[in-house]
C-alpha positions in Angstrom: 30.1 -24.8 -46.2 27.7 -27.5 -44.3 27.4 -29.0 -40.9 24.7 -31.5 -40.6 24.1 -33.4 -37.0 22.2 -36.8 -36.3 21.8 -37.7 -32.2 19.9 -40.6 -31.3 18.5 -42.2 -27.9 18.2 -45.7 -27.4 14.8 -47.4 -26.2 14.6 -50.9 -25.3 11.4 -52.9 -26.0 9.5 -56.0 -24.0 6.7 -57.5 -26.0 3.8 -57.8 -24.5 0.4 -59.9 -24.8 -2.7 -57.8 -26.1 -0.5 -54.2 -26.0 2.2 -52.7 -27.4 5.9 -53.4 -26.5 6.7 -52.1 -23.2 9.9 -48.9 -24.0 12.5 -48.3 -21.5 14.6 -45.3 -22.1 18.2 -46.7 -22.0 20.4 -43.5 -23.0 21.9 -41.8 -25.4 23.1 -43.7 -28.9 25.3 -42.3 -31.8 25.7 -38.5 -32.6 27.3 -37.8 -35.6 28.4 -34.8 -37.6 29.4 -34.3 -41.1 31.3 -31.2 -42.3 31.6 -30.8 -46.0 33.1 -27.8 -48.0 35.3 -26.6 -50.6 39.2 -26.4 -50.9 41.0 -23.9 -54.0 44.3 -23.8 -53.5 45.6 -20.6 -53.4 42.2 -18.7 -52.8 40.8 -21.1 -50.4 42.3 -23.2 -47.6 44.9 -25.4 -48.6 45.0 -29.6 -49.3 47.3 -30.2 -46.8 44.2 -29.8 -44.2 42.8 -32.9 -45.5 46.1 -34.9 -45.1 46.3 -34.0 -41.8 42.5 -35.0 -40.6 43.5 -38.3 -42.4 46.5 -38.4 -40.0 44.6 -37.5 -37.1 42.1 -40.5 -38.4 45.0 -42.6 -38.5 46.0 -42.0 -34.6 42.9 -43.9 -33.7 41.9 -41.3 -30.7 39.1 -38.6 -30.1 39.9 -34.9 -31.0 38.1 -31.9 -29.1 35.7 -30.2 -31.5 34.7 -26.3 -31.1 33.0 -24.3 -33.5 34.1 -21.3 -35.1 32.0 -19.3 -32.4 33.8 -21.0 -29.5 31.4 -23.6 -28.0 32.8 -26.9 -27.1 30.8 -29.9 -28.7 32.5 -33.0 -26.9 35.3 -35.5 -28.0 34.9 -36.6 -31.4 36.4 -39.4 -34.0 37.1 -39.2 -37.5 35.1 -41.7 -39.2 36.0 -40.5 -42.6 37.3 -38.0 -44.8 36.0 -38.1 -48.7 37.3 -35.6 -50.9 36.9 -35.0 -54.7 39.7 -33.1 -56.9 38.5 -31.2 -59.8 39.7 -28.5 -62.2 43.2 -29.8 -62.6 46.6 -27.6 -63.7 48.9 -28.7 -66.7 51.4 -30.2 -64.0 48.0 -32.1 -62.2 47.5 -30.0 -59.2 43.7 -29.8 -58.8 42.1 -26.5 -58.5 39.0 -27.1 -56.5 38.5 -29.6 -53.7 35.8 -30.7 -52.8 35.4 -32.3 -49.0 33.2 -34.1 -46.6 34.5 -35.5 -43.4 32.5 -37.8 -40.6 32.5 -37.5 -37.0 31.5 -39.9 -33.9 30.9 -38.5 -30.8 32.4 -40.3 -27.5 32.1 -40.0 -24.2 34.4 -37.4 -22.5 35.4 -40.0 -19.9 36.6 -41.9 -23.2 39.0 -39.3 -24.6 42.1 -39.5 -24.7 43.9 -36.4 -25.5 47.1 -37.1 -28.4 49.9 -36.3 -25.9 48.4 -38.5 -23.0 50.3 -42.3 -22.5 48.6 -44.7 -24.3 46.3 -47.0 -21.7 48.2 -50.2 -21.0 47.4 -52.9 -22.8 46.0 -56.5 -21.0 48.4 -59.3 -22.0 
């Protein structure tokens, strides 16, 4: 239903006497994205989708992200997924729900693809 983006730089400061702080451009900072929508069982997607980005949250590593129109937009985490049931049936399946999940952007050099060895760990 909604994909909203927030990229920021970072720009280090040195105070100086009688001027403003000195800026250095140091890079770029977080980029985040946060899809929300709407699941109905049975007209619309199905709940299962949400378990299994909570899953994918769970493994800890950075996913590939590509829109619906095919461009590529990095290696990204699962921050969070929130979701909200509503409209319940008489045996408690919900009916509508509804969905926003949080995304951090890493490095490419970072990502790990799922079926790649885990990096070895320092003892």
């Amino acid at each position: 239903q909604e994909r909203q983006r927030r990229t920021s730089w970072r720009h280090g400061k040195t105070s100086r006497v009688g001027a403003r702080a000195a800026s250095q451009f140091q890079g770029p900072d977080e980029d985040t994205i946060t899809v929300s929508g709407l699941i109905a069982p049975g007209a619309i997607g199905k709940l299962q989708a949400l378990q299994d980005l909570r899953d994918m949250g769970d493994e800890g590593l950075a996913w590939p992200l590509v829109t619906g129109y095919g461009e590529n937009l990095g290696a990204w985490k699962i921050d969070s997924v929130d979701e909200t049931q509503t409209i319940f049936m008489d045996d408690g399946r919900p009916r509508k729900a509804d969905f926003t999940v949080t995304l951090h952007r890493i490095d490419d050099a970072d990502a790990r693809h799922p079926s790649s060895p885990a990096p070895a760990r320092a003892s």
